[in-house]
C-alpha positions in Angstrom: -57.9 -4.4 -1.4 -54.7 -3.3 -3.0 -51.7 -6.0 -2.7 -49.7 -5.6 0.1 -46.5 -4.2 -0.7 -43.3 -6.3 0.6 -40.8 -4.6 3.0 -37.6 -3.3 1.2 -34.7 -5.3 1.7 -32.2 -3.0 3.8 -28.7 -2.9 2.2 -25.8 -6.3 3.4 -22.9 -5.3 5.3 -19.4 -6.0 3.9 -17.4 -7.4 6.5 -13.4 -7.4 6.1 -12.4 -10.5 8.7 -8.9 -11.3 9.6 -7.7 -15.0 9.9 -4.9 -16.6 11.3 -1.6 -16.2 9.9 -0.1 -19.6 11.5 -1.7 -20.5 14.8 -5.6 -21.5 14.3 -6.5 -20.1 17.4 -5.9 -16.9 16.8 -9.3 -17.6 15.0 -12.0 -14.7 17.3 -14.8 -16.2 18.3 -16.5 -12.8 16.4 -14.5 -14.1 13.3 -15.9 -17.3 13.5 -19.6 -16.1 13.8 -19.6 -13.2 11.3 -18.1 -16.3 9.1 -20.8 -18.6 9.3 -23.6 -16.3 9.2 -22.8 -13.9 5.9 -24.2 -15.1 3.0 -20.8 -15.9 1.7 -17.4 -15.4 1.8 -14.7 -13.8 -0.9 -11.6 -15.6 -0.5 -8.6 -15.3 -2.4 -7.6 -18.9 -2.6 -11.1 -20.7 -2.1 -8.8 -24.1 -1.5 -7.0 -22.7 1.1 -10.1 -21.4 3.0 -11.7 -24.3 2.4 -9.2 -25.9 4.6 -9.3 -23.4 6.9 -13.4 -23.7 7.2 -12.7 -27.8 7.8 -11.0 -27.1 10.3 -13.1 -25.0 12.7 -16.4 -26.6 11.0 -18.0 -23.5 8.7 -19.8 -24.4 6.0 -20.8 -20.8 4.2 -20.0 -21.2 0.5 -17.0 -19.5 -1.1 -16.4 -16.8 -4.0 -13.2 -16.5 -5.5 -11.7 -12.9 -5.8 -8.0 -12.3 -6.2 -6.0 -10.0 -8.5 -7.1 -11.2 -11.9 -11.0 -10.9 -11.0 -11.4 -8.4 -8.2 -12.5 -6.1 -11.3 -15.0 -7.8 -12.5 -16.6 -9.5 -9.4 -16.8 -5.8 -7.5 -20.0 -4.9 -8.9 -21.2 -7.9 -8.6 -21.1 -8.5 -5.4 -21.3 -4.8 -4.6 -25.3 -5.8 -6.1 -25.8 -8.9 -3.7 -24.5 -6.4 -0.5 -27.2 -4.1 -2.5 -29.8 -6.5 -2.4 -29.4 -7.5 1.2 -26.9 -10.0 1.0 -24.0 -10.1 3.8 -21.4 -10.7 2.6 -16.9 -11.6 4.5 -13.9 -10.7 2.4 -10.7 -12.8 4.1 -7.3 -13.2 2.2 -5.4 -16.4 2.8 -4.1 -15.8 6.1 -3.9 -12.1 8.2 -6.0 -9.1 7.8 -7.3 -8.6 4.2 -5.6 -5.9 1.7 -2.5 -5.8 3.1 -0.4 -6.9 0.5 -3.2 -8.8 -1.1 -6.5 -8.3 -3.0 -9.4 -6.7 -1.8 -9.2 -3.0 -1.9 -11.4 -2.9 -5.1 -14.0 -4.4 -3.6 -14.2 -2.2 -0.7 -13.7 0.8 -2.2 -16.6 -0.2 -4.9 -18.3 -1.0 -1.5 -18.2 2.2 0.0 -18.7 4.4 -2.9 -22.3 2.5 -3.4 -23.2 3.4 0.8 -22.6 0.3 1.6 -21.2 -0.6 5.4 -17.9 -2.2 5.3 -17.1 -3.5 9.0 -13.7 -4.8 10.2 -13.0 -7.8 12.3 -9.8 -7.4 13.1 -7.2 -9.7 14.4 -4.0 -11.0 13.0 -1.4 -9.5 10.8 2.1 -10.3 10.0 3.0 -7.0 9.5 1.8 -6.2 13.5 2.8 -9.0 15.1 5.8 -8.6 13.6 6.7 -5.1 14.5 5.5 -6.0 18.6 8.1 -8.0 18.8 11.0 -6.7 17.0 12.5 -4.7 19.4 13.3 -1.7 16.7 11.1 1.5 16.9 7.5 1.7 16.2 6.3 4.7 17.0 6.8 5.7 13.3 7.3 3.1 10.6 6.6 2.3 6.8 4.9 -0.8 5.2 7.1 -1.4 1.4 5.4 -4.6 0.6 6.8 -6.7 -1.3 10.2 -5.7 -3.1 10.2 -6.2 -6.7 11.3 -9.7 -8.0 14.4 -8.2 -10.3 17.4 -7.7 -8.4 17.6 -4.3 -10.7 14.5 -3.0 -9.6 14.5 -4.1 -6.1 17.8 -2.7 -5.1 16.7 1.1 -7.2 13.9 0.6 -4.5 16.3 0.3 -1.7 18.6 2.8 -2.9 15.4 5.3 -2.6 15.1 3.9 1.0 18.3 4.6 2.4 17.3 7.7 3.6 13.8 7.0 5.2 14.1 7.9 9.1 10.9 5.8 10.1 11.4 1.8 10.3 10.6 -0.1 7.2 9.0 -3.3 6.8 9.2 -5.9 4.2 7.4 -8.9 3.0 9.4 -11.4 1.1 9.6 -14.9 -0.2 11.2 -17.7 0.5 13.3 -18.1 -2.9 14.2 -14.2 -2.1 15.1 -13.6 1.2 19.0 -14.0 0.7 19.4 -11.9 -2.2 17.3 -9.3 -0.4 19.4 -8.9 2.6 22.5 -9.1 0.4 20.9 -6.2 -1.6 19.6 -4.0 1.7 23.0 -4.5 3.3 24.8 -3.2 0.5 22.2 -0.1 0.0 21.9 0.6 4.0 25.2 -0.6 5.2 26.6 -3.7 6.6 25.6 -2.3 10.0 22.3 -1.2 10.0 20.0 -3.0 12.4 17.4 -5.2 11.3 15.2 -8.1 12.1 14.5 -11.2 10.5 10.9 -12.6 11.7 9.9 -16.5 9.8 6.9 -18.4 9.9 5.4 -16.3 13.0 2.8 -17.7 14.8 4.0 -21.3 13.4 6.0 -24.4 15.2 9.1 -23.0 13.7 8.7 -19.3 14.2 12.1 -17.5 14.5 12.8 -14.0 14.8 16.8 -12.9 14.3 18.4 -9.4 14.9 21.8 -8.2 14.2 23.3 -5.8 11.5 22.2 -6.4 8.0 25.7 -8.3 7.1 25.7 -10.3 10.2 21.5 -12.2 9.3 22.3 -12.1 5.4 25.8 -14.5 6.9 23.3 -16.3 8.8 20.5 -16.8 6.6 23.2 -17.9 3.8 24.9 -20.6 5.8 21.6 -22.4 7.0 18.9 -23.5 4.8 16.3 -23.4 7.5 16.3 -20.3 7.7 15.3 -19.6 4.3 11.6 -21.7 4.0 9.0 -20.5 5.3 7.3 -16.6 5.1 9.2 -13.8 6.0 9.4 -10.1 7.6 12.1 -8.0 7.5 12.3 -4.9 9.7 14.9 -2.4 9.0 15.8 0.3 11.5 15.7 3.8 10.3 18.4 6.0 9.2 17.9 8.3 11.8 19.8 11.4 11.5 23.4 10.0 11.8 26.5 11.1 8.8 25.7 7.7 7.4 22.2 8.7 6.7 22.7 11.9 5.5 25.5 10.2 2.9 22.9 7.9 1.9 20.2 10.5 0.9 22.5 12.5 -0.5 23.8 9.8 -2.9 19.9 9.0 -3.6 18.9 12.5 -4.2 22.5 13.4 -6.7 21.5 10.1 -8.7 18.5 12.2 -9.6 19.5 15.3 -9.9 22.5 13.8 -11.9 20.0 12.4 -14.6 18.8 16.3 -15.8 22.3 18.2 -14.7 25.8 18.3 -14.8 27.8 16.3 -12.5 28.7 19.0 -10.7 25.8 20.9 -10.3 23.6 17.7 -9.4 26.6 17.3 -6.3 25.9 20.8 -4.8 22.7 20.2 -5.1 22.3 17.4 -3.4 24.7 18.6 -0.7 22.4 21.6 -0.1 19.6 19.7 0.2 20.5 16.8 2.5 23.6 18.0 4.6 25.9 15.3 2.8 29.5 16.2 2.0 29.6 17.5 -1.7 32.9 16.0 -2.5 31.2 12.4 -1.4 28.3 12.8 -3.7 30.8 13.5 -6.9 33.9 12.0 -6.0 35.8 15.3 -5.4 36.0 16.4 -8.9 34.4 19.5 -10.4 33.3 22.8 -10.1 
C-alpha cells in the first residue's frame, strides 16, 4: 500500500492584540488567551513584555520586531503563519501600529492570504479623545511631532488651518516646547487638552487655552514626566482660522511667486484678508 499522505497544515492566523497602556487590568480575558496559546508573540521591546507576561503568568516565547528589523523578520514570520504557526503582534503598551512598529508585518501578512485578527482594547489615542471634552466626531491622529523645534513648528504652521481636532503624542523632555510652539502657531486661545500617564496612579488630564496649560505645564515639574496627549481643538470656521490658512497657504505660494501675487492668491483661496497675508504692501 502506498504511504499515507499527511494532512496539509492549514495556514496560522496573525493576531494584532492590544495591552494595557497603564492599568493591568485592562488586560481582556480574550487578550490573555490568544496570548498564551499562539505560538509566539512579536513584541517590540521583548523586556518590557516579558514583564508584562510575569505579571499575569504567560509563558509563550518572545520575538523581537521593532523599527530596525520589522524588514527583515516579515517574511519570516510571514513563513511560520504559512506553515501553520499562530502567531500575536503587541507593541509595548496600547493597540499595535499606532505610532509604533508593526504595519510591515501585517501588510506582508495579508498580501500572502494570511488572516490577521484584531483583539482590540486599549489605546491612548481613544481613551484619550473619550474624555477630552473637545469634538470627536471628526478628528486627526499627527503622531509624534518632529524632534527639531524647526521642523515641528513648519508642521504646526501646516495645521493651523485643519477644522477636525488633532491629536498628538509627545515626550516627556518635549511637551513644554510643544505647547509653546502650538500656542504660538494656533493662538494663545485655542482650546486644548493635556492628558498624562492615563490609565496610571498619576493620570491628569488639563484643559484651558494653549497659553494658559503651556504656563501651567512650565511652572510645575510634575506635570512634565510621564506620557502625554495633546488634543487641540479645531479651527473651525472662525476669522482666526481663516487668517491662519491663509498665512499657511501665502508661505507656499510665496516660495514660486511674487509677494504680491502669492497674497491674492491666498486671499482667493481661503477667505483671509489680502492685506494680512502681505502686510499691506503691493499690487
Amino acid at each position: 500500500m502506498p504511504a499515507a499522505v499527511p494532512p496539509m497544515r492549514t495556514a496560522g492566523v496573525l493576531h494584532v492584540v492590544a495591552t494595557p497602556i497603564g492599568n493591568l487590568g485592562d488586560l481582556s480575558p480574550r487578550a490573555q488567551q490568544v496570548l498564551r496559546e499562539v505560538a509566539a508573540v512579536c513584541a517590540e521591546d521583548t523586556r518590557h513584555t516579558r514583564q508584562l507576561f510575569a505579571q499575569v503568568g504567560i509563558a509563550t516565547p518572545l520575538l523581537a520586531l521593532h523599527e530596525h528589523n520589522e524588514d527583515a523578520m516579515a517574511q519570516r514570520l510571514v513563513a511560520r503563519l504559512q506553515a501553520g504557526d499562530s502567531l500575536a503582534l503587541v507593541s509595548d503598551a496600547g493597540t499595535p501600529l499606532v505610532s509604533d512598529p508593526g504595519f510591515r508585518l501585517v501588510r506582508a501578512a495579508r498580501e500572502a492570504g494570511i488572516r490577521v485578527s484584531p483583539v482590540p482594547g486599549p489605546s491612548a489615542l481613544i481613551a484619550a479623545l473619550s474624555v477630552a471634552g473637545v469634538p470627536s466626531d471628526r478628528f486627526a491622529f499627527e503622531g509624534f511631532l518632529p524632534a527639531k523645534a524647526a521642523a515641528r513648528r513648519e508642521r504646526l504652521a501646516a495645521l493651523a488651518g485643519e477644522p477636525r481636532t488633532l491629536v498628538f503624542f509627545e515626550a516627556s523632555h518635549r511637551i513644554d516646547d510643544m505647547l509653546g510652539d502650538a500656542a504660538q502657531a494656533f493662538g494663545d486661545e485655542r482650546r486644548a487638552v493635556v492628558a498624562r500617564e492615563l490609565t496610571k496612579l498619576f493620570e491628569t488630564v488639563l484643559d484651558g487655552p494653549l497659553a494658559a496649560l503651556r504656563d501651567r505645564v512650565e511652572a510645575d515639574p510634575d506635570q512634565r514626566r510621564g506620557e502625554f496627549v495633546v488634543l487641540v481643538e479645531g479651527a473651525g470656521d472662525d476669522e482666526g482660522a481663516r487668517l491662519a490658512e491663509g498665512r499657511r497657504v501665502y508661505a507656499l505660494l510665496a516660495a514660486q511667486l511674487p509677494p504680491s501675487t502669492a497674497a491674492k492668491l491666498a486671499a482667493e483661496i481661503t477667505g483671509a484678508p489680502r492685506k494680512t497675508l502681505y502686510g499691506g504692501q503691493g499690487g
